[in-house]
Structure formats: C-alpha cells, structure tokens
mmCIF file of the C-alpha atoms, coordinates in Angstrom:
data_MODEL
# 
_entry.id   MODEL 
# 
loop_
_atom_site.group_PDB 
_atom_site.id 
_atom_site.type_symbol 
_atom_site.label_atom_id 
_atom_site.label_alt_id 
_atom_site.label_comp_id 
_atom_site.label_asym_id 
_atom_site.label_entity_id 
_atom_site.label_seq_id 
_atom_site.pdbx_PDB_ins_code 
_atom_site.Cartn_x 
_atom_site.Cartn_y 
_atom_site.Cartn_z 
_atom_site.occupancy 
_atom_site.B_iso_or_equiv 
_atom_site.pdbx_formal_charge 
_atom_site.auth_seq_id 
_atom_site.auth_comp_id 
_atom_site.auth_asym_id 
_atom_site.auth_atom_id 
_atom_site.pdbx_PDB_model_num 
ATOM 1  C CA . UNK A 1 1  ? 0.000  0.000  0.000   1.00 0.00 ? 1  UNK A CA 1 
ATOM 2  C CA . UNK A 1 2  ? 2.606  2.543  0.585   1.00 0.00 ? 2  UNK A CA 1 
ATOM 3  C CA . UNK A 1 3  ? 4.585  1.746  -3.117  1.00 0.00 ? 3  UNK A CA 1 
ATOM 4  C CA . UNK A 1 4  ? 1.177  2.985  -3.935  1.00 0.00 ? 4  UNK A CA 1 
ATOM 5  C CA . UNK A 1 5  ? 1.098  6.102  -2.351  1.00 0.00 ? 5  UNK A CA 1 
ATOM 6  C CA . UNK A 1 6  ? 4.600  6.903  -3.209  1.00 0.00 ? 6  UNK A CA 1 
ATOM 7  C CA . UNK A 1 7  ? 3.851  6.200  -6.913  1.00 0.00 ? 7  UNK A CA 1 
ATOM 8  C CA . UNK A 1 8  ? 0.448  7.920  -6.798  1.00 0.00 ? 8  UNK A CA 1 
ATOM 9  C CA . UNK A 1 9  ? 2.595  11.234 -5.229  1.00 0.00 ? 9  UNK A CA 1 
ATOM 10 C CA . UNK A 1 10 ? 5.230  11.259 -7.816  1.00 0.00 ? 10 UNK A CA 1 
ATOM 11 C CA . UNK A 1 11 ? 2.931  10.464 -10.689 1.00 0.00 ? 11 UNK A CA 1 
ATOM 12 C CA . UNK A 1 12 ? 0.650  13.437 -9.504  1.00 0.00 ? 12 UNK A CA 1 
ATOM 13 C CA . UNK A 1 13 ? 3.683  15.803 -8.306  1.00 0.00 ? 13 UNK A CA 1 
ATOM 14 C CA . UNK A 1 14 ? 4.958  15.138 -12.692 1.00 0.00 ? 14 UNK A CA 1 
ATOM 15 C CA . UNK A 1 15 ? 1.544  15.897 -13.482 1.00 0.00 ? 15 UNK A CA 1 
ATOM 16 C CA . UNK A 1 16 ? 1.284  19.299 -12.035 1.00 0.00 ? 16 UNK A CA 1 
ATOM 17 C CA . UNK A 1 17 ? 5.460  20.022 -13.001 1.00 0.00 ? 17 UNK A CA 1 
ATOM 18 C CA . UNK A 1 18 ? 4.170  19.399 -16.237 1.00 0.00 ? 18 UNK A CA 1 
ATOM 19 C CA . UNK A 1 19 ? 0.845  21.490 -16.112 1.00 0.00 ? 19 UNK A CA 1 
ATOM 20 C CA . UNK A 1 20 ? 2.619  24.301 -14.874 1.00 0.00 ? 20 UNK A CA 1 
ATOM 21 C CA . UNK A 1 21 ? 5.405  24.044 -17.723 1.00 0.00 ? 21 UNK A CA 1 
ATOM 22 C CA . UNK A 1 22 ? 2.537  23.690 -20.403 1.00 0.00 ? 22 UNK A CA 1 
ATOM 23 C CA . UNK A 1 23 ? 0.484  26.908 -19.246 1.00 0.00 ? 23 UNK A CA 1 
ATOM 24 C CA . UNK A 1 24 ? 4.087  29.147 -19.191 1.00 0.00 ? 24 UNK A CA 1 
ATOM 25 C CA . UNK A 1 25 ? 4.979  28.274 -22.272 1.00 0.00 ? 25 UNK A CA 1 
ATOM 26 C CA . UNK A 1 26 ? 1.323  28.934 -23.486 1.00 0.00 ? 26 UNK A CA 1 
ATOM 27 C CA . UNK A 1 27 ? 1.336  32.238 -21.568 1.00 0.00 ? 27 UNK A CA 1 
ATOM 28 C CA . UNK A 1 28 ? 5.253  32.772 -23.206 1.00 0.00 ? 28 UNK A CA 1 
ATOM 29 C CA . UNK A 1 29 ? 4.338  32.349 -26.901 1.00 0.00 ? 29 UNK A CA 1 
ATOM 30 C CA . UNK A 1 30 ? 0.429  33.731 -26.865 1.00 0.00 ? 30 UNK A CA 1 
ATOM 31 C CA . UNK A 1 31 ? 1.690  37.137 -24.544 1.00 0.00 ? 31 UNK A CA 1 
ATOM 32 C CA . UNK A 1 32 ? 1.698  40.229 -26.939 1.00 0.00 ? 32 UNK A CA 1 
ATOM 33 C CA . UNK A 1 33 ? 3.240  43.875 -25.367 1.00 0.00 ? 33 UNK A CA 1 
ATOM 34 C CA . UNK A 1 34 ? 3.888  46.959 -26.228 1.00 0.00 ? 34 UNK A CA 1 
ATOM 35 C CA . UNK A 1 35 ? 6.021  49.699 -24.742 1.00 0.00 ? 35 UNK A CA 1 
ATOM 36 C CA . UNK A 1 36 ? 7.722  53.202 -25.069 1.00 0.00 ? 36 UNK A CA 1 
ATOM 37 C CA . UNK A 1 37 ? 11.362 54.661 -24.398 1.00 0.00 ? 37 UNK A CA 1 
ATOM 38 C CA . UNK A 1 38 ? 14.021 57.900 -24.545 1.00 0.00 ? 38 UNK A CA 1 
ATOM 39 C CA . UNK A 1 39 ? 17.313 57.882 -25.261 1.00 0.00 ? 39 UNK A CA 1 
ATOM 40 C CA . UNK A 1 40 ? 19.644 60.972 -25.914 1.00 0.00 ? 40 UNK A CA 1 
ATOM 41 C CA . UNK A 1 41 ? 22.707 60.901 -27.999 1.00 0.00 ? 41 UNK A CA 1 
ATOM 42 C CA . UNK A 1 42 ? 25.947 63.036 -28.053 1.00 0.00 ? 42 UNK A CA 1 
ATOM 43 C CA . UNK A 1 43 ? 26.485 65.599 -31.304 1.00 0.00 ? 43 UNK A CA 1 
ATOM 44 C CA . UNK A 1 44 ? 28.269 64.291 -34.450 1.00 0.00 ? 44 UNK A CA 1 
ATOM 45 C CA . UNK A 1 45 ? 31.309 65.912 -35.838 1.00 0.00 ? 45 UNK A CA 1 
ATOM 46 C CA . UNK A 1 46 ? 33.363 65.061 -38.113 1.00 0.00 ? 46 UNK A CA 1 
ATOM 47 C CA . UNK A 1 47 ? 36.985 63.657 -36.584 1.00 0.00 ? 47 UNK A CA 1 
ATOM 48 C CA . UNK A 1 48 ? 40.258 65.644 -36.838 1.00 0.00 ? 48 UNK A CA 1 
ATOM 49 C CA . UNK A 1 49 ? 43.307 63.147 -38.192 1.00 0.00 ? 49 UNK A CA 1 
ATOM 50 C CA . UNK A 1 50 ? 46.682 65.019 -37.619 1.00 0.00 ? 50 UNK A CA 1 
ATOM 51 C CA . UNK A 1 51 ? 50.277 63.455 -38.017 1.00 0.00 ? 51 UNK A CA 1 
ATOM 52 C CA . UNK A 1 52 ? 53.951 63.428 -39.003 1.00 0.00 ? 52 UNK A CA 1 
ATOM 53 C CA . UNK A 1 53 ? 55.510 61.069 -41.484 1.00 0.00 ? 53 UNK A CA 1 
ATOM 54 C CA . UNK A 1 54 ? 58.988 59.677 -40.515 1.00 0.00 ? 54 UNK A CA 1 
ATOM 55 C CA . UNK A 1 55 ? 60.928 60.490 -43.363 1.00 0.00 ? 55 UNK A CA 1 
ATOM 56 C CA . UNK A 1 56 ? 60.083 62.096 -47.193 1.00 0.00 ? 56 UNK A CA 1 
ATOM 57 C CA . UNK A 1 57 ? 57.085 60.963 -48.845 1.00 0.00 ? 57 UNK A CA 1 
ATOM 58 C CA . UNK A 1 58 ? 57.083 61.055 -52.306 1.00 0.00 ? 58 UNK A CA 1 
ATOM 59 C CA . UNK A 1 59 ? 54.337 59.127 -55.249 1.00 0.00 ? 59 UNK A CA 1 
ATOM 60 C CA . UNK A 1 60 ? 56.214 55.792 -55.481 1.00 0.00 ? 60 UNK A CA 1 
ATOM 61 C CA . UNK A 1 61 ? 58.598 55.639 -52.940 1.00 0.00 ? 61 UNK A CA 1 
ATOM 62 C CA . UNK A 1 62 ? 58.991 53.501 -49.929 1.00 0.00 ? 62 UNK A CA 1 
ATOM 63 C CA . UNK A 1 63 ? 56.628 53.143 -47.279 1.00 0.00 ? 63 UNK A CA 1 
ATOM 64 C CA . UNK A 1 64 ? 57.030 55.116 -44.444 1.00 0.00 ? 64 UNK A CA 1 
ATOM 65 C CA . UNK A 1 65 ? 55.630 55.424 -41.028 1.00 0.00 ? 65 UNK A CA 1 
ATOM 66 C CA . UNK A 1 66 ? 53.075 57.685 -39.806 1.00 0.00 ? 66 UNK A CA 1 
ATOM 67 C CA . UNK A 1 67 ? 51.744 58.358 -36.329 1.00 0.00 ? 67 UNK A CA 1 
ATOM 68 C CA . UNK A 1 68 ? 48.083 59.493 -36.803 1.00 0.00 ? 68 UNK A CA 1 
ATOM 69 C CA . UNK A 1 69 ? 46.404 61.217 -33.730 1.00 0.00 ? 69 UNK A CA 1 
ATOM 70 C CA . UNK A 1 70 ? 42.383 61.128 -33.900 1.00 0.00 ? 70 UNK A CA 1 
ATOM 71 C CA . UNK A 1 71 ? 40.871 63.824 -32.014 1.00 0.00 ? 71 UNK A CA 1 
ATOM 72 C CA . UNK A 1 72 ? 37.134 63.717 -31.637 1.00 0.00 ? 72 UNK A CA 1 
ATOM 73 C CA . UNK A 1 73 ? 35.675 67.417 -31.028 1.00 0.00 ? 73 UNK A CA 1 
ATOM 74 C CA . UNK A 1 74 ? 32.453 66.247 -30.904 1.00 0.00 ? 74 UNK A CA 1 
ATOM 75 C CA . UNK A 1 75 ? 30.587 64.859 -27.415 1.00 0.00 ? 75 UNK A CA 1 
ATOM 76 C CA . UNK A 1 76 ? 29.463 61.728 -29.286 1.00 0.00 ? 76 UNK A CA 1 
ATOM 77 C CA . UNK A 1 77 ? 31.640 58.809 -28.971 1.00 0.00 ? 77 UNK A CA 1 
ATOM 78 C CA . UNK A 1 78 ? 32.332 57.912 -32.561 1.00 0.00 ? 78 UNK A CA 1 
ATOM 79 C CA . UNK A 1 79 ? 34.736 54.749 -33.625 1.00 0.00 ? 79 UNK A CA 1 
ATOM 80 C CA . UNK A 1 80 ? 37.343 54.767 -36.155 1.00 0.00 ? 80 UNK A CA 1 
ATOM 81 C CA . UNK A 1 81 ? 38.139 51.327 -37.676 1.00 0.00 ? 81 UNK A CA 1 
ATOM 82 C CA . UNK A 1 82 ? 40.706 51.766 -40.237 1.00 0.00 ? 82 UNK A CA 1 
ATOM 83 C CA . UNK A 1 83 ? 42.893 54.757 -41.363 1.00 0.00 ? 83 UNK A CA 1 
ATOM 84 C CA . UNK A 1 84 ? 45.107 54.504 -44.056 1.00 0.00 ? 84 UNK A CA 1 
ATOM 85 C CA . UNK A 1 85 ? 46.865 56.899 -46.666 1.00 0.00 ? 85 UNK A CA 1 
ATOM 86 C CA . UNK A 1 86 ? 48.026 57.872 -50.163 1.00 0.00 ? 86 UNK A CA 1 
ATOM 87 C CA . UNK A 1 87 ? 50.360 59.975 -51.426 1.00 0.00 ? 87 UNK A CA 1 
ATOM 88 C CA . UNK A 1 88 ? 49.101 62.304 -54.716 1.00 0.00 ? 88 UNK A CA 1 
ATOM 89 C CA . UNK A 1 89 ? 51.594 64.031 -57.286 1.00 0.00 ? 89 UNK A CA 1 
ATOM 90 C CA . UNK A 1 90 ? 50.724 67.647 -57.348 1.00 0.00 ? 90 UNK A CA 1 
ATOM 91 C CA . UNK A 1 91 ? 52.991 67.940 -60.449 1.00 0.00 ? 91 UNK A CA 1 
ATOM 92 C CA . UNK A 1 92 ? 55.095 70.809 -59.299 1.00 0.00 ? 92 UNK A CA 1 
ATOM 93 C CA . UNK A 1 93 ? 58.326 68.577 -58.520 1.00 0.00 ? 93 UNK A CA 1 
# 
C-alpha cells in the first residue's frame, strides 16, 4: 500500500510540473506587449586626423611610417576602424 502512495505522489507531483510548464509556455508564446522609451545621444562631428611622417614621402617611394592622432571634437563617442593613406603628385616637382 505505501509503493502505492509513493507512486500515486510522484505520478501526480509530474503531473502538475508538467501542467505548470505547459500553461508558461502557453502564456510565453500567446503574450503580446507593447512599450515606449528615450534615449539621448551626443552631437556628431566630423573627426580631426593630424600626423607626421617619418621620413620624405614622395608618389612611389617607400613606405614610411606615420603616427596618426584622432581627435574627436564632438561629445558623441564615434569609432574609427581603419585609417590609411596615399600619397598624390601635385605635379610641381
């Protein structure tokens, strides 16, 4: 008699476990919400690049290292990814 009981507990105790499961994900998947929100954002500006090549640059000569400082004026953080560089012939040389 007491297997009994002890099976008739579990069996009941999975029973509601799974009840409970089955009406959250009912409630889950059926809910529908709506809602509202700010947010403030800083000024854009456009970035200053400044910098000093080591050594004379000139249209199809070596490469030559250049330390680039980014300044951003703005209050906006902004993200640079890549900077890179050519050299144009002004024709005067």
């Amino acid at each position: 008699m007491r297997h009994r009981r002890r099976r008739t507990r579990i069996v009941a105790a999975c029973a509601l476990v799974a009840a409970l499961a089955a009406v959250g994900a009912y409630a889950y998947f059926t809910s529908a919400g709506s809602g509202t929100g700010t947010a403030q954002v800083g000024t854009s500006s456009g970035i200053i690049l400044s910098g000093n090549a080591v050594g004379l640059l000139y249209p199809g000569g070596p490469d030559r290292p250049v330390t680039v400082t980014i300044t951003n004026p703005g209050s906006g953080a902004q993200h640079v990814g890549t900077v890179s560089g050519t050299v144009a012939d002004n024709g005067a040389c």
